[in-house]
Each structure stands twice: as structure tokens, then as C-alpha cells.
RODRENTI-28411 format. One record per atom (N, C-alpha, C): y, x, z. Coordinates in steps of 0.1 Angstrom, whole numbers, plus 2048, in hexadecimal, padded with zeros to 3 digits. Each point is the difference from the previous one (the first is absolute). Layout:
# RODRENTI-28411
YXZ...
//
This chain:
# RODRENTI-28411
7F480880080C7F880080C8098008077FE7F680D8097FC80C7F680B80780A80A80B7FD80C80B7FD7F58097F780480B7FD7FB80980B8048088077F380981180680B7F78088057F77FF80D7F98087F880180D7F97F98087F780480A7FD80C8097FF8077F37F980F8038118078038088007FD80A8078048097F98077FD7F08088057F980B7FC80A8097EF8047FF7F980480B80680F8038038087F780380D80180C7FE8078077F97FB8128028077FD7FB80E7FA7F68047FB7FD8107FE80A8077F580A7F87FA80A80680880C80280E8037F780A8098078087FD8068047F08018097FD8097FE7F680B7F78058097F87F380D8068048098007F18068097FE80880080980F8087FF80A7FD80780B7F37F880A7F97F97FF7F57FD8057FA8047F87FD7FE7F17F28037F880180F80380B8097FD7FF80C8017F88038118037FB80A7FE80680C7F07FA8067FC7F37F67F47FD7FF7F380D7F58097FF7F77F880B7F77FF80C8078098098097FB8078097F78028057FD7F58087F57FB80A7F37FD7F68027FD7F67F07FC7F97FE80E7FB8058097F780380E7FF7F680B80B8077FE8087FB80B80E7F37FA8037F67FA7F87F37FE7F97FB7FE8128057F28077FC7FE80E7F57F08007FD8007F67F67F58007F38037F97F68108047F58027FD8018037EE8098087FE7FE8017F18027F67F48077F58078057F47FA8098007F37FF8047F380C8007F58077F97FF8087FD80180E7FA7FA8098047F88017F87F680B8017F480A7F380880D8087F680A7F98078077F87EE8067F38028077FA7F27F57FF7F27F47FB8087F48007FC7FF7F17F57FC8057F28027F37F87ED7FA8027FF7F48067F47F87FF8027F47F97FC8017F77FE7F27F380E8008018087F280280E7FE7F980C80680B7FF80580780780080C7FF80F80880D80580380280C8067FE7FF80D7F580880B80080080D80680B8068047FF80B80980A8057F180B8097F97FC8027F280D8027F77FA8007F58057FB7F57FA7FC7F480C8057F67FE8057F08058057F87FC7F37FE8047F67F57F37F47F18058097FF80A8057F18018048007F380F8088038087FF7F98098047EC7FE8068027F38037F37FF80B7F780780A80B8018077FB8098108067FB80B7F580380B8017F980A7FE80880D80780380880280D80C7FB7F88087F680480F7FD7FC80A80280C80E8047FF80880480480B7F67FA8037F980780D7F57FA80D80380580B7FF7FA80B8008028077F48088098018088097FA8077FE7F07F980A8057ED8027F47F77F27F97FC7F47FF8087F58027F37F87EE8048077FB80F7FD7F38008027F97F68068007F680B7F67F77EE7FF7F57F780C8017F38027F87F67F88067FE7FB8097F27F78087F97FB7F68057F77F77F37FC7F77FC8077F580880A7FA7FF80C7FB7F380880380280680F7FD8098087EB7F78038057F28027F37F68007F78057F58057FB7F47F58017F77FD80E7FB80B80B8047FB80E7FF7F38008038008028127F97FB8087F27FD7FE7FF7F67FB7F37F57FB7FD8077F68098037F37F68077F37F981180680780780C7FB80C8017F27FF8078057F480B7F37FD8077EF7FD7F780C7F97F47F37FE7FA7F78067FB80580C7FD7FC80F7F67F880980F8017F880C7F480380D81080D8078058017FB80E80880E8027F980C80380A80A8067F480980E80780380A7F47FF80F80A8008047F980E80980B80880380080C8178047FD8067F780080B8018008068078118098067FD80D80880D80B7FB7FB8087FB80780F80580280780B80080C8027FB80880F8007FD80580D8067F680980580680E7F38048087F57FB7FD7F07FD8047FC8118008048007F17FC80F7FF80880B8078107FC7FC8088108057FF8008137FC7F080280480480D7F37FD80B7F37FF7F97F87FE8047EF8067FB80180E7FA7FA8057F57EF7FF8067FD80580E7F58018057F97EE80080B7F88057FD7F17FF7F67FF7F280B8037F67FE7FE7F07ED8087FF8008088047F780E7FD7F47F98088017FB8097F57F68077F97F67F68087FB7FC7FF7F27F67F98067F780580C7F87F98027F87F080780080080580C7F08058037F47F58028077F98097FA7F08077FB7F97EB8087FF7FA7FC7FB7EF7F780A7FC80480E8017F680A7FB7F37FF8097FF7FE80B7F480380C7FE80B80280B8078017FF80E80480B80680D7FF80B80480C80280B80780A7FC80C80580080C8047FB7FD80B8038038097FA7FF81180980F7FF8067FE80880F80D80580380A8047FB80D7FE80180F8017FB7FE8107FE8018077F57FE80C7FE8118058037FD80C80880C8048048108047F880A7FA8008098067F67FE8117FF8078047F480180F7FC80580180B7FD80E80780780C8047FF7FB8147F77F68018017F780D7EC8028047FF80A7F77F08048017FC80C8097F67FD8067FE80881280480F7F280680D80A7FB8127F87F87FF80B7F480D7F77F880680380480D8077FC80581180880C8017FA8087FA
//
């Protein structure tokens, strides 16, 4: 199945310009804390861009915006057609994420059935060796 290029470079410009939750969520999926779990991020599945997607695990992470109520029946039948293709998608809030990331990172293991590896320490905040 040949991707629609309008599509395909919705998805690319998403993917250099995400937002400050997707970016601080893609972090966290990144620092590979859910057992080796892949994630692609502005991921095209059938007609519709997801903001990260597992295809092995089956599982699809959205990150909504502030404005993004105004989308509910939108967001519904997304929803329903992804479910139907066997995904199960788990929506966040902006704020959910920037201000609640370990909350978010729970949710997502609890869907995966796995446990999170520990918060890997920032650069330069790592024990030296004497």
C-alpha cells in the first residue's frame, strides 16, 4: 500500500516539531525503560498519524493538546478504527505528561504488562568511581 506523500510529510514535520510534552514523553520512551519496548514516534498507521506507536506490542500513546477537546468525536472514531486493527490506544493530557511523567510511565507499563526500569540518572549526576 503506497502512503499518501501529503501524510508522509504531515508526519515528518510533527516529528521535528513536537510539542513540549511529546518531546519530554519521547524522552522517557527513548531511555528504553519498558524492557526493550520500540517506539516510533509520528507513526503513520493506515489513514491516520499517531503520536507513538509499540506495532510489536500493539499499543498506541496519544498526547493531546490543551485545544484538542473541540476533536472528541474525531478522536472517537480514530479510536474505534485503530482498536479495530487489535491496538489499544491510551490518551494523556499536556499537563499529565509535563507535570506528571512517572504517573504517565505507570500507565504505560500497566498497558504494556511490564515494570518500568528505574529513572536513569541525568548526565553528569552519575555515582564516579574512586
Amino acid at each position: 500500500m503506497r502512503l499518501d506523500p501529503t501524510l508522509k510529510q504531515r508526519a515528518k514535520y510533527m516529528r521535528a516539531n513536537p510539542t513540549p510534552a511529546e518531546q519530554k514523553l519521547w524522552l522517557a520512551l527513548r531511555a528504553n525503560r519498558f524492557e526493550n519496548q520500540q517506539f516510533t514516534r509520528q507513526t503513520i498507521i493506515a489513514p491516520y498519524i499517531v503520536d507513538f506507536a509499540s506495532k510489536a506490542a500493539r499499543l498506541i500513546i496519544e498526547v493531546d493538546g490543551d485545544t484538542h477537546s473541540a476533536k472528541d468525536r474525531y478522536d472517537a472514531r480514530r479510536t474505534e478504527f485503530l482498536e479495530s486493527l487489535g491496538y489499544t490506544v491510551i490518551r494523556f493530557a499536556n499537563p499529565d505528561v509535563m507535570h506528571n511523567i512517572e504517573g504517565v510511565l505507570s500507565v504505560i507499563a500497566d498497558a504494556l504488562r511490564v515494570s518500568p526500569s528505574p529513572q536513569p540518572s541525568p548526565p553528569g549526576e552519575r555515582e564516579q568511581r574512586p
